[in-house]
C-alpha positions in Angstrom: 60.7 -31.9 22.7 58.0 -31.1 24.6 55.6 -30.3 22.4 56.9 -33.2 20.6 55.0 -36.6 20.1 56.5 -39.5 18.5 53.9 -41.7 16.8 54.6 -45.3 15.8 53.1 -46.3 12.6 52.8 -50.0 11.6 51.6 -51.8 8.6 51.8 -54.8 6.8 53.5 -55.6 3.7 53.7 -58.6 1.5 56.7 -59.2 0.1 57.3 -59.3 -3.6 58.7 -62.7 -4.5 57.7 -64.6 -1.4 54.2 -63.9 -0.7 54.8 -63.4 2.8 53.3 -60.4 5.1 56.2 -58.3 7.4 55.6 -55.6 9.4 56.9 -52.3 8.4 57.2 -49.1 11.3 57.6 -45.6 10.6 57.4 -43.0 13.0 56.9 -39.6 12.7 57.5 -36.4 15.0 54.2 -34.5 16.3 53.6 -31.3 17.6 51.1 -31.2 20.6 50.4 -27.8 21.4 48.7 -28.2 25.1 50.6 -31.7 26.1 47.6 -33.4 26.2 48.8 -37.0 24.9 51.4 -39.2 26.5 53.0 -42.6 26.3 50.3 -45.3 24.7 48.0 -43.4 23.4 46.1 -43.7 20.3 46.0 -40.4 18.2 45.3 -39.0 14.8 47.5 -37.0 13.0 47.7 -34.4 10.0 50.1 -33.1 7.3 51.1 -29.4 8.0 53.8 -27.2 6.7 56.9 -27.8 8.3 57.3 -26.7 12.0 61.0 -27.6 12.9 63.7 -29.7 10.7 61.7 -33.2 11.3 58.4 -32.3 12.6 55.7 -32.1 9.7 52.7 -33.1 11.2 50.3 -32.0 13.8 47.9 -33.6 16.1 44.2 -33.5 15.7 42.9 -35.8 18.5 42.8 -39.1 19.7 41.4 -42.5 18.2 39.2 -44.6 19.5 
């Protein structure tokens, strides 16, 4: 893992019959060529063709 980054993605959802908002978090597996980002950071990432079992997606840059 490392040229692995885990990103954390959150959202809210409102829930069918009660009209509520919960948060739901996915994460997904990264690959970061140059091990440029670490923990906290803000980045973007894009759909690729499969690298390894679970990693599908690439890194394009940070977010501001």
């Amino acid at each position: 893992m490392q040229k692995t980054v885990v990103v954390e993605v959150s959202r809210m959802q409102k829930h069918s019959k009660y009209k509520k908002y919960y948060s739901v978090t996915q994460k997904f597996k990264a690959h970061d060529e140059e091990g440029r980002y670490h923990t906290g950071d803000k980045v973007l990432i894009k759909e690729t063709k499969p690298i390894s079992k679970e990693k599908r997606w690439i890194v394009i840059g940070k977010s501001q």
